[in-house]
C-alpha positions in Angstrom: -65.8 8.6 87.5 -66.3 5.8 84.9 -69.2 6.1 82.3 -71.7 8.5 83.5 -74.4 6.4 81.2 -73.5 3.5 83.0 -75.6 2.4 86.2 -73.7 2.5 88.9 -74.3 -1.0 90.1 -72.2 -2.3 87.0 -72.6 -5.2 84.9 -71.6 -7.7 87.7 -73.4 -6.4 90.5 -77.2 -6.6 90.6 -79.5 -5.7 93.2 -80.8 -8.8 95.2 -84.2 -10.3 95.7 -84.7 -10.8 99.6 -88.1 -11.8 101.5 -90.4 -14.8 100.7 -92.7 -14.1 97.6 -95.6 -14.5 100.4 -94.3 -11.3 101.9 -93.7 -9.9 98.6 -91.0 -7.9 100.3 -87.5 -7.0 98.3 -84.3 -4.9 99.1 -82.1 -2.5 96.4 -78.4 -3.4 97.7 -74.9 -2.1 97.1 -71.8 -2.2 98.9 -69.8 -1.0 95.8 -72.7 0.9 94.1 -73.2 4.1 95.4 -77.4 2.6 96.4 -78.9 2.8 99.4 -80.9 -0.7 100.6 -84.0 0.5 100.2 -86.5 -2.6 101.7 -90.4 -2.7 100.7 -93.5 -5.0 102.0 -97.0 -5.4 100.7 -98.0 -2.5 101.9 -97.7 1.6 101.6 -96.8 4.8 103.2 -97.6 8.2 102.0 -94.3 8.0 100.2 -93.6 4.7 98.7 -95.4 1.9 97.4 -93.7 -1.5 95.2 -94.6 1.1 92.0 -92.5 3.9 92.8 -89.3 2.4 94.7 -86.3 1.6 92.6 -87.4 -1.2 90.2 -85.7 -4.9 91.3 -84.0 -6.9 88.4 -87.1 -9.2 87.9 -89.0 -6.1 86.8 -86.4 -4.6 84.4 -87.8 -6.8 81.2 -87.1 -4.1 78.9 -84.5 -4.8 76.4 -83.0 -3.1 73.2 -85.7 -4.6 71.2 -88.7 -4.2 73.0 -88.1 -0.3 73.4 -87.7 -0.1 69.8 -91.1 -1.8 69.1 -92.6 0.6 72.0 -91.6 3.3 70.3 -92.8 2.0 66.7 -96.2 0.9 68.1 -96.4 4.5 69.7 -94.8 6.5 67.4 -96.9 5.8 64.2 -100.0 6.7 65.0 -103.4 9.2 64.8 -101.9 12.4 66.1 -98.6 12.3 63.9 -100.2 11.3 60.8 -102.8 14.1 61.3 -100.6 16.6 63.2 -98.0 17.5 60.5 -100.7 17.2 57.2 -102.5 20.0 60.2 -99.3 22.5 59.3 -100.8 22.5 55.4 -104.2 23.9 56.3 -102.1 27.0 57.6 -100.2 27.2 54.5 -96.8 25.8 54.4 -95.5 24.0 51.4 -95.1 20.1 51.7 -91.6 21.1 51.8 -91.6 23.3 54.4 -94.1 21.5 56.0 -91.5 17.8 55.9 -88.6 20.8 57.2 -90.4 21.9 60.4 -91.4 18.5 61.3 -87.9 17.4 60.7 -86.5 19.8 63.4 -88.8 19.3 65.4 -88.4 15.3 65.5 -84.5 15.8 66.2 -85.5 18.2 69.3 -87.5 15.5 70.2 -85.1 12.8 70.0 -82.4 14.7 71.8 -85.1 15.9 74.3 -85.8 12.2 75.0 -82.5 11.0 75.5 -81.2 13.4 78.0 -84.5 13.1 79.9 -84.5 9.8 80.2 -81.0 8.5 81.9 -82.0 9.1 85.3 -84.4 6.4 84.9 -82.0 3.8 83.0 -79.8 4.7 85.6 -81.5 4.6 88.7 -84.7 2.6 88.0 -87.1 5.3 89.3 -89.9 7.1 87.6 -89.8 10.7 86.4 -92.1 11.8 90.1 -89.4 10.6 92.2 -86.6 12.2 90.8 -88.0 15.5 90.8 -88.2 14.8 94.7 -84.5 16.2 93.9 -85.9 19.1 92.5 -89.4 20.2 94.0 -89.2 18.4 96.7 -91.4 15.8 98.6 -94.6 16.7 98.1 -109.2 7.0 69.8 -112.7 7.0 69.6 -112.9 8.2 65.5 -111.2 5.4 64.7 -113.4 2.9 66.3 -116.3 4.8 64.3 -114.3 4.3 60.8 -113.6 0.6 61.7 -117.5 -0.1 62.7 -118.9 1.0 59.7 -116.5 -0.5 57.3 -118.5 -3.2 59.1 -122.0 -2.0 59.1 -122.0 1.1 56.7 -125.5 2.3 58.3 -123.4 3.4 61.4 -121.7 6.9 59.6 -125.9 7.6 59.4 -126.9 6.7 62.9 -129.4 9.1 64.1 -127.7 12.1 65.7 -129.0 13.4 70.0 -126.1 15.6 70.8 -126.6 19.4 70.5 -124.6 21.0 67.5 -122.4 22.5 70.3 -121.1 19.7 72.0 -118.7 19.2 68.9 -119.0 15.5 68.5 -122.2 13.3 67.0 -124.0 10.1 68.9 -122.1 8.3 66.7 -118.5 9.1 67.4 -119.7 9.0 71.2 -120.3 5.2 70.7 -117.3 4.9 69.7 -115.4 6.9 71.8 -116.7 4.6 74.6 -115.9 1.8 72.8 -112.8 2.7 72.7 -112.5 3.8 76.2 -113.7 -0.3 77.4 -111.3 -1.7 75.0 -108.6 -0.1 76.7 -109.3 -1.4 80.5 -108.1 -4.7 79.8 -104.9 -3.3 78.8 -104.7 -0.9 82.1 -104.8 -4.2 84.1 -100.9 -5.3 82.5 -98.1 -4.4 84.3 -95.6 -2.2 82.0 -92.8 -4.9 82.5 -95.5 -7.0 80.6 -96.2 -5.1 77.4 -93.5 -6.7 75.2 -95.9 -8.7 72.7 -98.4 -6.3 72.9 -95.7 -3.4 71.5 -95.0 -5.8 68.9 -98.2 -6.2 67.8 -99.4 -3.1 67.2 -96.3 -1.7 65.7 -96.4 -4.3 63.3 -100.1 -3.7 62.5 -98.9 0.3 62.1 -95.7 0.0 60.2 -98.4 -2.0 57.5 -101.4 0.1 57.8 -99.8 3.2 57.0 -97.3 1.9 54.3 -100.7 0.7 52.3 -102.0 3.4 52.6 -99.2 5.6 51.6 -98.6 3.5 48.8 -102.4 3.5 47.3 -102.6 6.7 47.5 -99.1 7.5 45.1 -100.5 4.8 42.9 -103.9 6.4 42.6 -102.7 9.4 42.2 -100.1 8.8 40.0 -98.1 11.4 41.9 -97.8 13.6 44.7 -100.8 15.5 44.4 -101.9 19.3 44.1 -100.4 20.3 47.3 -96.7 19.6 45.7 -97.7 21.7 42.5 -100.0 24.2 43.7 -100.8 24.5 47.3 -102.5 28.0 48.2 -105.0 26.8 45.5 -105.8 23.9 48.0 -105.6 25.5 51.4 -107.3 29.3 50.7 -104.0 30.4 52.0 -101.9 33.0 50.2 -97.9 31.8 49.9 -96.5 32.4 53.1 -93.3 34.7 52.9 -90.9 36.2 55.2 -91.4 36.9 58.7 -95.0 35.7 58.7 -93.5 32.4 56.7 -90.9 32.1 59.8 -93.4 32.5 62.8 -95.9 29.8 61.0 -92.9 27.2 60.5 -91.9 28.3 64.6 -95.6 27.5 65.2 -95.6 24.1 63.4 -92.1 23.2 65.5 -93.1 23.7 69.0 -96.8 22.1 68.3 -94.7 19.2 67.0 -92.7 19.0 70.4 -95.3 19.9 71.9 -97.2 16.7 71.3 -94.4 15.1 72.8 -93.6 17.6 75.6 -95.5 15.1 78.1 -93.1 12.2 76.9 -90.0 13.9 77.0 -91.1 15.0 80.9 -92.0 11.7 81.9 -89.1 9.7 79.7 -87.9 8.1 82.9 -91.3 6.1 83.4 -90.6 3.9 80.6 -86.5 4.0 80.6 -87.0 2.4 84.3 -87.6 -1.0 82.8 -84.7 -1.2 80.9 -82.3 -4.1 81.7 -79.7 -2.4 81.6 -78.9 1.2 81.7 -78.2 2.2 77.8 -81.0 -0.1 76.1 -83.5 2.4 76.0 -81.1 4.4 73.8 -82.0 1.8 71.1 -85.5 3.5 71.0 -85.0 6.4 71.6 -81.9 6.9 69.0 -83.3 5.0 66.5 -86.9 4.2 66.6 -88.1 7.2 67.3 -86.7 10.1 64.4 -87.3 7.3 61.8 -91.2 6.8 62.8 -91.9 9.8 63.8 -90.7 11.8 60.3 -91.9 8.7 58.4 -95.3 9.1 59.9 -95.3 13.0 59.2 -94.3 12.7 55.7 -96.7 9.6 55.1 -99.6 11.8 56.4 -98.5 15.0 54.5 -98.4 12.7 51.0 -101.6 10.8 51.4 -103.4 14.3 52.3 -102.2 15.9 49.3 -102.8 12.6 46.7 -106.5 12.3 48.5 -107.0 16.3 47.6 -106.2 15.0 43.9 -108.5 12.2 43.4 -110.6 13.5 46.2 -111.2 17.6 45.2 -114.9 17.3 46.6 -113.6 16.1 49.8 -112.0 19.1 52.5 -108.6 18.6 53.2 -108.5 15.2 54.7 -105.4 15.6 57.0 -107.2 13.5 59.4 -106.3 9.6 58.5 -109.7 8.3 60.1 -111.7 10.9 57.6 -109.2 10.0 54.9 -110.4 6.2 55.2 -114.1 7.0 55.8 -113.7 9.1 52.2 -112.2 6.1 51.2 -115.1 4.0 52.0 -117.8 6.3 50.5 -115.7 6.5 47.1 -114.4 3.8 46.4 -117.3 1.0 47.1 -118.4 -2.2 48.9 -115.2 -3.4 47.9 -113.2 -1.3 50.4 -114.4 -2.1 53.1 -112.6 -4.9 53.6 -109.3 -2.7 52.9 -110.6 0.1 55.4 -111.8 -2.3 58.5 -108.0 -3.8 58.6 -106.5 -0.1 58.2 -108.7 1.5 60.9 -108.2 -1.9 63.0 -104.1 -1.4 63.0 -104.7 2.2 63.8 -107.0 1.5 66.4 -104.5 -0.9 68.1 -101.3 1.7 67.9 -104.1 4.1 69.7 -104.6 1.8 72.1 -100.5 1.6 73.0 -100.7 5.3 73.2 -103.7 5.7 75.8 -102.9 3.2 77.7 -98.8 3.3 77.6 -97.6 7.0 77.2 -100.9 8.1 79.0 -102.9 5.8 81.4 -99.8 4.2 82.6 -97.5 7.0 82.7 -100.3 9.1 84.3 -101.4 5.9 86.7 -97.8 5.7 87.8 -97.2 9.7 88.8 -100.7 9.4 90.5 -99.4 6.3 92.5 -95.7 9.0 93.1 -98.5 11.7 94.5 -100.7 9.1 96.8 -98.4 6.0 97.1 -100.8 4.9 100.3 -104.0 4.8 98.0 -103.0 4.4 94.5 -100.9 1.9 92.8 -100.3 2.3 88.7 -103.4 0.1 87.8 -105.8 2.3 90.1 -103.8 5.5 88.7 -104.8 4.3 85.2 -108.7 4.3 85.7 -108.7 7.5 87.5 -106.7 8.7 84.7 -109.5 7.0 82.2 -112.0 8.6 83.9 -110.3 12.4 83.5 -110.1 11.7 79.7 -113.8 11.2 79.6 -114.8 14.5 81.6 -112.5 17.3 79.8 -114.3 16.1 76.4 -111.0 16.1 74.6 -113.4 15.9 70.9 -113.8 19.7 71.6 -110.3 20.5 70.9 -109.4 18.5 67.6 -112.0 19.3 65.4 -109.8 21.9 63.3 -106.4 22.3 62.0 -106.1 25.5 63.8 -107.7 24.0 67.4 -105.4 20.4 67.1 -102.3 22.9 66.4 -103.2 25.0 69.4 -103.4 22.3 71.9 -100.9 20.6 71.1 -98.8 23.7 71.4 -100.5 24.9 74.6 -99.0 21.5 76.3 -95.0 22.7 76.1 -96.1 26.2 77.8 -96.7 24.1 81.3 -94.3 21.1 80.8 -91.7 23.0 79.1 -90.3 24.6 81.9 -90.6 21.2 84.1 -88.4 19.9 81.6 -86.0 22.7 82.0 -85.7 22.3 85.8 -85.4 18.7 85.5 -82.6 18.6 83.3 -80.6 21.5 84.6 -81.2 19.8 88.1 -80.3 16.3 87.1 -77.3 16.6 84.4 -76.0 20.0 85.6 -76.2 20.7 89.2 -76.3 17.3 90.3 -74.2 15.7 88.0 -76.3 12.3 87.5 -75.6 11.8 90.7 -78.8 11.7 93.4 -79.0 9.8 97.0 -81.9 7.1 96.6 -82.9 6.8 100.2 -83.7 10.5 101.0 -85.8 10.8 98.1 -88.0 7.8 100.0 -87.2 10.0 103.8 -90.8 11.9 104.7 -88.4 14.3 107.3 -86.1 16.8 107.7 -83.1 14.3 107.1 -83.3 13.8 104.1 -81.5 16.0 101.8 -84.1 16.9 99.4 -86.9 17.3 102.2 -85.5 21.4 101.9 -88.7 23.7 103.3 -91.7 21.6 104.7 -91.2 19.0 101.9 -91.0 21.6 99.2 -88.4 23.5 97.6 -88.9 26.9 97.0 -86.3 27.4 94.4 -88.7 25.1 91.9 -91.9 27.4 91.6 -89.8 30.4 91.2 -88.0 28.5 88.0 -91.7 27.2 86.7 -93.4 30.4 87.0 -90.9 32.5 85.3 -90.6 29.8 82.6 -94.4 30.4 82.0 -95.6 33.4 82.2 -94.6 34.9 79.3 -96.5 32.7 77.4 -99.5 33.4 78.5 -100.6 36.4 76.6 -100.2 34.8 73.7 -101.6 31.3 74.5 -104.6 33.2 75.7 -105.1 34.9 72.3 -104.5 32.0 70.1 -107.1 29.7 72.3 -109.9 32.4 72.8 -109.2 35.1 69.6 -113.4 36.3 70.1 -112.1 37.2 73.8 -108.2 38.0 74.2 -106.3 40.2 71.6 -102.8 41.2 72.2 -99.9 42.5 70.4 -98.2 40.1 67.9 -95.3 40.2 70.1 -96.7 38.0 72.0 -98.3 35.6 70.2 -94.6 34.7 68.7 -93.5 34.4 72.0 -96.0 32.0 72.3 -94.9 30.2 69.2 -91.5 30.2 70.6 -92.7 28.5 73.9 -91.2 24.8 74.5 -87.4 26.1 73.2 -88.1 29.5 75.2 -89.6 28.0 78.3 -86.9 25.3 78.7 -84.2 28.1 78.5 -85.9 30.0 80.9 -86.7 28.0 84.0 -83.2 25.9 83.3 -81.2 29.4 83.7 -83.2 30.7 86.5 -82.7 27.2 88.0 -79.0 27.2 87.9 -79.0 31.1 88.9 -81.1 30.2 92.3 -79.4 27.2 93.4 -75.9 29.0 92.3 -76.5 31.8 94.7 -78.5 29.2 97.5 -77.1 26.0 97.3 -78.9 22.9 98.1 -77.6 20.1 100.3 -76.7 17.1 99.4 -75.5 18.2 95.6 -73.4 14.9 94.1 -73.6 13.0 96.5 -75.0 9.7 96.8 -76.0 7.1 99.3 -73.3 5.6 101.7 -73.3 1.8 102.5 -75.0 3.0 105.5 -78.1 4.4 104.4 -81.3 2.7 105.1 -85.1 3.0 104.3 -87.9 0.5 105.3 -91.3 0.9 103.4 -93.4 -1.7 106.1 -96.2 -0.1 107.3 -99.1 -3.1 105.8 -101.7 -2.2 103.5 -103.4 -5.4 103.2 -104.5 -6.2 99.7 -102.8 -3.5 97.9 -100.8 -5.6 95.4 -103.7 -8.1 95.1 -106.6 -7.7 92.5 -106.7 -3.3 92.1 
């Protein structure tokens, strides 16, 4: 068997380049490796394009290194800072609020790794190996950094309606934001070495400063250490309803990163060789993504202290505009370099773990039309119409949505895994997840298999009640029976769907189970597209 972690075309054997680079053509071979020749041109079909076909060994730039800075620059950022301070406003201790995020990260981690061979392995993103599966078918930090520059800005004259949950002047830079970010969209992935650097440089700095100035200040670790009910409103937590807060806390933390863990194979595609993503994913990631928690946690309870007028600044970009209005002229300087490093780890976010990752399943769903860079402005242009500044105004609302993510992707994950490690093996045929027909193994039912919703739609339903009380309490109450199921839901989904998975398939099995592609096995991707790699 050799090591399953391994790719199967071995150290010695790489894939060759063939075609002239005027054709721009290229062919995945392997006598000895188990890999179909899979040949691409210029052009698309309704199921392939150059972005979703096994990745050739001129795109695999990824090394050990560069996913560890991708995961710094990524990790350390807005939403972890602010997410586990969020878990104080509902009344955990700093100690049970470090604990919770602590668990959470190692779920994470694990999560991350398991999720992410198939694409060190194979070289193909998270979209086409579900084929195996389903079948065929920083805006507020822009507004912190502009008026450490121009101070009149936090008073700009407001036109929104009170309702709309965001002033004119976060909308300025919300946009801002938004047109810094399309020069970035028009990188390929295989490119974004330096810019990883960079930024998690800039991060790792930041939030050390700030972390550090606010102990000094303080002189300690601030009232929510010694006294924190007195801070939050919130009575001491005990018992059962201390237990269901803390299960809360733990799936909105994986929550956040229930869209990475789904999609891990989009980045682990890259890597050189199968293995060096573990680097990042090992390493990288528990160290920055606690560090980031328990930096946020610290500087929210020290600001409380020399702060007390302030409301519990858990947010780092209303920490650093409190700065600002406290502490003088002279901060600004300090404030436009800390909101500038956190504007540029935002940036690696939107346009790595979410433009890209959401370009590149777009390009998987409509490889004739879309590419990754035109999947990553009509993903740009989604952000901007669901008015994501309605959902992340409170500690309550950030918790909820964050949380609300691992109901739907929770059970994705499950399937995925249980498909992939369990049923399969590790072990998939790479041309029929390319064949648009009923030869191909994982074609099963007119391109779909039916086994898949079944799995999802018993993975989410349970959820439901409860996710529909805890987003609209004025319209939906239910027993509290469900609303902990609902605070169960990324552990509880994955079970779920992964059981009923292996249950269905078990009684009904698929074709094609671990087996993969003879020396025989053939797909050409030629039908021309003029223009499609060129430009957009």
């Amino acid at each position: 068997m050799g090591d399953p972690w391994e790719s199967p075309a071995g150290e010695a054997q790489q894939p060759s380049r063939e075609g002239s680079k005027r054709s721009g053509s290229w062919a995945w071979m392997g006598k000895e490796s188990g890999m179909a020749t899979i040949k691409a041109g210029p052009g698309a079909t309704a199921y392939s394009n150059v972005d979703v076909l096994p990745l050739p060994p001129d795109r695999r730039t990824w090394g050990k290194t560069t996913f560890v800075f991708f995961w710094i620059s990524t990790a350390i950022n807005i939403a972890e800072w602010s997410g586990a301070a969020a878990s104080l406003a509902l009344g955990l201790t700093v100690g049970q609020a470090i604990l919770v995020n602590a668990i959470s990260t190692i779920i994470i981690t694990i999560a991350l790794v398991v999720n992410g061979h198939g694409g060190g392995k194979w070289h193909v993103p998270f979209a086409i190996i579900n084929r195996a599966s389903w079948g065929m078918y920083g805006g507020q930090m822009v507004k912190v950094l502009i008026g450490s520059l121009w101070p009149s800005f936090y008073n700009m004259k407001n036109h929104f309606p009170s309702d709309i949950g965001m002033e004119t002047n976060d909308f300025v830079g919300f946009i801002i934001f938004y047109v810094l970010s399309v020069p970035i969209f028009m990188l390929k992935p295989e490119r974004y070495r330096l810019p990883a650097i960079l930024s998690s440089f800039a991060a790792i700095v930041a939030a050390f400063s700030i972390f550090i100035w606010a102990l000094a200040k303080q002189r300690g670790g601030g009232p929510l250490f010694s006294a924190p009910a007195a801070v939050t409103g919130v009575p001491r937590l005990r018992g059962a309803q201390l237990g269901w807060v803390m299960m809360r806390c733990i799936t909105s933390g994986i929550g956040g990163w229930a869209g990475g863990i789904l999609y891990q194979s989009d980045f682990s595609r890259y890597a050189r060789r199968s293995g060096d993503q573990l680097w990042g994913q090992i390493f990288a990631i528990p160290v920055c993504l606690l560090g980031s928690n328990i930096l946020g946690i610290v500087a929210t309870s020290c600001a409380r202290g020399f702060y007390p007028e302030e409301p519990l600044l858990w947010k780092i970009y209303d920490l650093l505009a409190a700065v600002q209005r406290h502490e003088g002229p002279g901060a600004r300087a300090a404030v436009f370099f800390a909101a500038l490093a956190f504007v540029a780890s935002q940036l690696s976010v939107t346009v790595i773990a979410c433009g890209v990752v959401g370009g590149m399943d777009l390009a998987a769903l409509l490889p004739r039309y879309l590419n990754i860079r035109r999947g990553s402005f009509v993903v740009a242009i989604v952000g901007i119409c669901i008015n994501p500044w309605r959902i992340l105004n409170t500690a309550n609302s950030f918790i909820s949505a964050m949380s609300s993510y691992a109901i739907f992707l929770a059970p994705l994950t499950g399937i995925m895994v249980a498909d992939y490690h369990f049923l399969r093996g590790r072990r998939l045929k790479l041309s029929h997840l390319y064949m648009p027909n009923t030869s191909s193994d994982y074609w099963f039912w007119h391109g779909i298999n039916w086994r898949a919703p079944i799995a999802w739609v018993l993975g989410v339903w349970p959820h439901l009640p409860g996710f529909a009380a805890t987003v609209t309490p004025d319209k939906v109450q239910v027993n509290s029976t469900w609303i902990n199921v609902y605070y169960l839901s990324w552990p509880l989904a994955f079970c779920i769907s992964a059981s009923v998975w292996m249950a269905l398939n078990t009684l009904w099995p698929p074709p094609g189970v671990g087996e993969v592609d003879d020396e025989s096995d053939d797909v050409s991707v030629d039908e021309k597209s003029p223009g499609f790699e060129e430009g957009l």
